[in-house]
N, C-alpha and C positions, 0 to 999 in steps of 0.2 A: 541321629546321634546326639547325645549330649556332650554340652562344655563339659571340660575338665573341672571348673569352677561350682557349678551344679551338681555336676557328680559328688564332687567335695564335701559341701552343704548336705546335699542325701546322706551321705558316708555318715557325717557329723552328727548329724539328727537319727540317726540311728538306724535307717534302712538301706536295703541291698543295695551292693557295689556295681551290681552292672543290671539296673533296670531297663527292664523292657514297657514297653509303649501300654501291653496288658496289664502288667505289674503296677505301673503308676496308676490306671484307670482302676482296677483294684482298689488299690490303697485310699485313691479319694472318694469311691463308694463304701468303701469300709469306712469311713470317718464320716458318713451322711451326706455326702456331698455328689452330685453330678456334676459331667466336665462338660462344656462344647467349645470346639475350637474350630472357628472360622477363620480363613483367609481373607487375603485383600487383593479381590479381582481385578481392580486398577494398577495393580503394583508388580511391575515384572521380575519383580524381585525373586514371588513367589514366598516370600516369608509369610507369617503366621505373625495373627493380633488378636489383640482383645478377646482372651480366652472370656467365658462367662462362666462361672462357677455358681452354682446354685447350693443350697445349706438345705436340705429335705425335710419336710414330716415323715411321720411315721407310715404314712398313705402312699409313699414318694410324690407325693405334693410339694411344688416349690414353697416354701418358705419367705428366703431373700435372696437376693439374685445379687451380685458382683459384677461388671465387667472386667476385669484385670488387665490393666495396662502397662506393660515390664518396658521399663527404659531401652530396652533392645529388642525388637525384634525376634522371635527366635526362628531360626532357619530348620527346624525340625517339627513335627506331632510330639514328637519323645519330650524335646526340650521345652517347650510349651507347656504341657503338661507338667515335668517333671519345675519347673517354676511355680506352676499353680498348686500343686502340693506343698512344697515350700510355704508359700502363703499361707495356705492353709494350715499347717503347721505353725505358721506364725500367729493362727489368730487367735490358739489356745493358752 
């Protein structure tokens, strides 16, 4: 599930109101982008870190690689994701 706050931001920047976890991964392949989101085996948390977002060639060769590190956590795939779109959104 996504925050309400994220959700918001999507709404805001112009994309669907109730993304799905496909929908996001979509959207960051549609913009050149692959996503991979690992967890943190140590952490009972079970949250999700440090998405890595890559910026493609035309080959789907990595380009430049990103870790992304969100001041929170996200306790979702959807919300993860749907943060690393954001950013990427942001870097245009």
């Amino acid at each position: 599930m996504i925050s309400l706050e994220t959700a918001k931001a999507l709404k805001d920047a112009g994309l669907v109101r109730e993304p799905r976890l496909d929908q996001l991964l979509a959207e960051i392949g549609r913009r050149g982008y692959r996503y991979i989101l690992d967890s943190n085996p140590d952490d009972e948390t079970n949250k999700f870190f440090s998405p890595t977002i890559e910026l493609l060639e035309k080959d789907n060769t990595c380009k430049f690689k990103w870790w992304i590190v969100f001041a929170e956590c996200a306790d979702s795939p959807e919300e993860a994701a749907a943060q690393a779109l954001l950013w990427i959104l942001n870097q245009k």
